[in-house]
N, C-alpha and C positions, 0 to 999 in steps of 0.2 A: 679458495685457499683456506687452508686450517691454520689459523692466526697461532693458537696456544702457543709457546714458545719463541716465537718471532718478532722480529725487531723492526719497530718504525722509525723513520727519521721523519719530524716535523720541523721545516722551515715558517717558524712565525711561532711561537706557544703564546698568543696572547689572543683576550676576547673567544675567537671560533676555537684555535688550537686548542686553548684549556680544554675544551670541553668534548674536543675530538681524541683528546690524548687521552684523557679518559675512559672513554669509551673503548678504544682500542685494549686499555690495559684489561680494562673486564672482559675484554673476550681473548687474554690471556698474553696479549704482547706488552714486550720490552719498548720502553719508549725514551731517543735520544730528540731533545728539544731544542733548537739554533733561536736566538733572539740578537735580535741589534741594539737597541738601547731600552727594549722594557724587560728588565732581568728580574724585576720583581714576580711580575705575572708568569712568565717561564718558569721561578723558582716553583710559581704555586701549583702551576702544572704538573711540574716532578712530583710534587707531595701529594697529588691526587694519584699519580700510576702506583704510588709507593704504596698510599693506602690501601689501595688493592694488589696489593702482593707483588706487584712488579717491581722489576728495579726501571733505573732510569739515568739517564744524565742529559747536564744542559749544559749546553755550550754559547758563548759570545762569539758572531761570525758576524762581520760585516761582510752583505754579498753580493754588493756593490765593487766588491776585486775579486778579478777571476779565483786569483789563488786560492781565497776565503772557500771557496767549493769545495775542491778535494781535499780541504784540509778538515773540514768538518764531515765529510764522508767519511776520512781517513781516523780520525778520532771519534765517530761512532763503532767502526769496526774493530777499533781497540778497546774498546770500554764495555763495547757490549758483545761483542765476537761477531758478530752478520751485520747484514742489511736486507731484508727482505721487503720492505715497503717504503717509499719513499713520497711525499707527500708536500710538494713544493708552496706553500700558500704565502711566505714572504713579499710583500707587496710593497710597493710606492700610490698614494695614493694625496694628491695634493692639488687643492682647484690654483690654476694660473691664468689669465685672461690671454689671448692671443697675443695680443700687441707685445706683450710684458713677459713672455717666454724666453727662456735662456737657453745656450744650448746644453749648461748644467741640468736645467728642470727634464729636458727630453732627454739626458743621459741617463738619469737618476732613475726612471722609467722604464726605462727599456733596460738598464744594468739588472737589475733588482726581480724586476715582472716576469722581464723573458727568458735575458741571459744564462741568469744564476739558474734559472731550472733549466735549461741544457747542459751549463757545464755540471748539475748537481747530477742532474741524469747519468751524465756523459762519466760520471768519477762514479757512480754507483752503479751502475750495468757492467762491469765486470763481477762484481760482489756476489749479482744475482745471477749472473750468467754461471757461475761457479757453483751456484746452491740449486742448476736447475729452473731454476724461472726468478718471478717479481712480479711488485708490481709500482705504478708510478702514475700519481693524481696530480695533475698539474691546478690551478686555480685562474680561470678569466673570469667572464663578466658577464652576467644575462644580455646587458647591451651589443658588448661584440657578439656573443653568440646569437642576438637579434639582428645585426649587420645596421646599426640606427644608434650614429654618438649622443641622439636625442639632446645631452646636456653641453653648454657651452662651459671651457674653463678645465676640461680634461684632454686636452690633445693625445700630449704623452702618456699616460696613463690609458684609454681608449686604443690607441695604435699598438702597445703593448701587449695590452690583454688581447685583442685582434690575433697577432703574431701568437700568440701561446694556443690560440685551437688549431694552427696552421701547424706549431712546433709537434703537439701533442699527434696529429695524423701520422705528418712526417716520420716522429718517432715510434710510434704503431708499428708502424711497416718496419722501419730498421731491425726492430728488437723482437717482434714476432717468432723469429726462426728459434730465439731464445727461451721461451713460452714469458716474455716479459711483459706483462699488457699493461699499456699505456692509455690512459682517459684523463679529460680534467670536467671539473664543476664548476659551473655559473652560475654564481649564486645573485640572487633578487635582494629586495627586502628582507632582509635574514635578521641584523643586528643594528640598529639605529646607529652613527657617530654620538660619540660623545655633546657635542655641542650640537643637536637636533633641536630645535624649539617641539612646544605641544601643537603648535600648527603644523610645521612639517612634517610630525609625525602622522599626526591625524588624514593631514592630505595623501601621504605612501598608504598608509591602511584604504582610504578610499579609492585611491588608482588599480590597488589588489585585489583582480577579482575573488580570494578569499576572505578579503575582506580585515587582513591580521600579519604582521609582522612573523617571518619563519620562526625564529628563535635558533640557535646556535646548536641547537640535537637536530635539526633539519640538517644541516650540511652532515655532519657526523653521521647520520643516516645513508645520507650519499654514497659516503665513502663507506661505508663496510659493504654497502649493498655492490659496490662495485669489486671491493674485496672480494666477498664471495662468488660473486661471479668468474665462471674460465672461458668464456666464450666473446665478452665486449672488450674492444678493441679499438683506440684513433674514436672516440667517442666524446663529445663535448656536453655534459646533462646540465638542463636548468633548473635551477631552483630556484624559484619565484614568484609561486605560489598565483602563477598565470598572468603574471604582471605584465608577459608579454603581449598577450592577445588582447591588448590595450592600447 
């Protein structure tokens, strides 16, 4: 796909976003940003596609309600006139131990992880259907894509991202006839949390067989590499820097 002129929507502009929306702008796309409560780091995002000549806009979408979907497709395609790339990476990600699980914590989960990038899909595949193709990255988890919840304290979160490489095939096949091609990214060791100690971080570097943390141009990497491509399709990539084969 020849990006110059075309319009991405990113659910999530914070930490990896920023630095995907970026990227995206220099190889000459328009970029519309959705955040749910970190509106700072979204703003800073717009002011990086800006900097590079792009326009852009951010939007406040809670995507935890269906409606919040098509409403923020629907005001990308006013603001910026298309939709050509859509880039689902809004997440819930929150450790709960078993016992102590709600049936809010497993809603929150699967609303957010799975849902919201079907109905985001599901409101933006007309868009793209109209312009000729698309295309649509959905976001799980090197663990699901390893088939191994390994960690205790992520049920929902684990069972979700699971569901999004099942969602991601499914929608392959739907939107194919459309030339809309569908993939998502599993990302490893990419971006430390905020509250990492220097232990836990030291220990992920040594469980990685390359030995290093991706960094946030890896996943960004990802996705243009899949951008360019017209041929992958219903496709799930790791990025993990072989953390799996551990």
């Amino acid at each position: 796909m020849d990006l110059n002129g075309r319009v991405a929507l990113i659910t999530g502009g914070k930490r990896i976003g920023l630095v995907v929306a970026e990227e995206l702008a220099k190889r000459g796309m328009d970029v519309a940003l959705a955040y749910a409560r970190s509106r700072e780091e979204a703003e800073a995002a717009g002011a990086l596609v800006r900097a590079n000549g792009r326009r852009t806009a951010v939007f406040r979408a809670d995507l935890s309600g269906p409606e919040a979907c098509l409403a923020l497709v629907t005001s990308t395609v006013q603001e910026l006139g298309r939709v050509d790339v859509l880039i689902n990476m809004a997440s819930v990600y929150k450790e709960r131990p078993f016992d102590e699980l709600r049936v809010a914590d497993w809603n929150a989960a699967a609303d957010v992880d799975l849902r919201a990038a079907f109905l985001c899909a599901q409101a933006a595949a007309p868009h793209m259907r109209k312009q000729g193709g698309g295309r649509i990255i959905n976001f799980s988890d090197w663990l699901a894509k390893s088939g191994r919840p390994r960690y205790r304290g992520f049920l929902p979160y684990y069972v979700a991202k699971a569901g999004v490489i099942a969602l991601t095939e499914a929608l392959a096949l739907e939107l194919a006839a459309d030339h809309i091609l569908v993939n998502a990214i599993a990302p490893g060791p990419i971006l430390a949390p905020p509250d990492t100690t220097d232990a836990e971080f030291r220990s992920v570097e040594q469980a990685t067989p390359l030995g290093r943390w991706g960094g946030e141009i890896e996943i960004a990497k990802a996705i243009l590499g899949l951008l360019d491509s017209d041929f992958i399709t219903g496709e799930t990539i790791r990025v993990d820097g072989g953390r799996h084969i551990r």
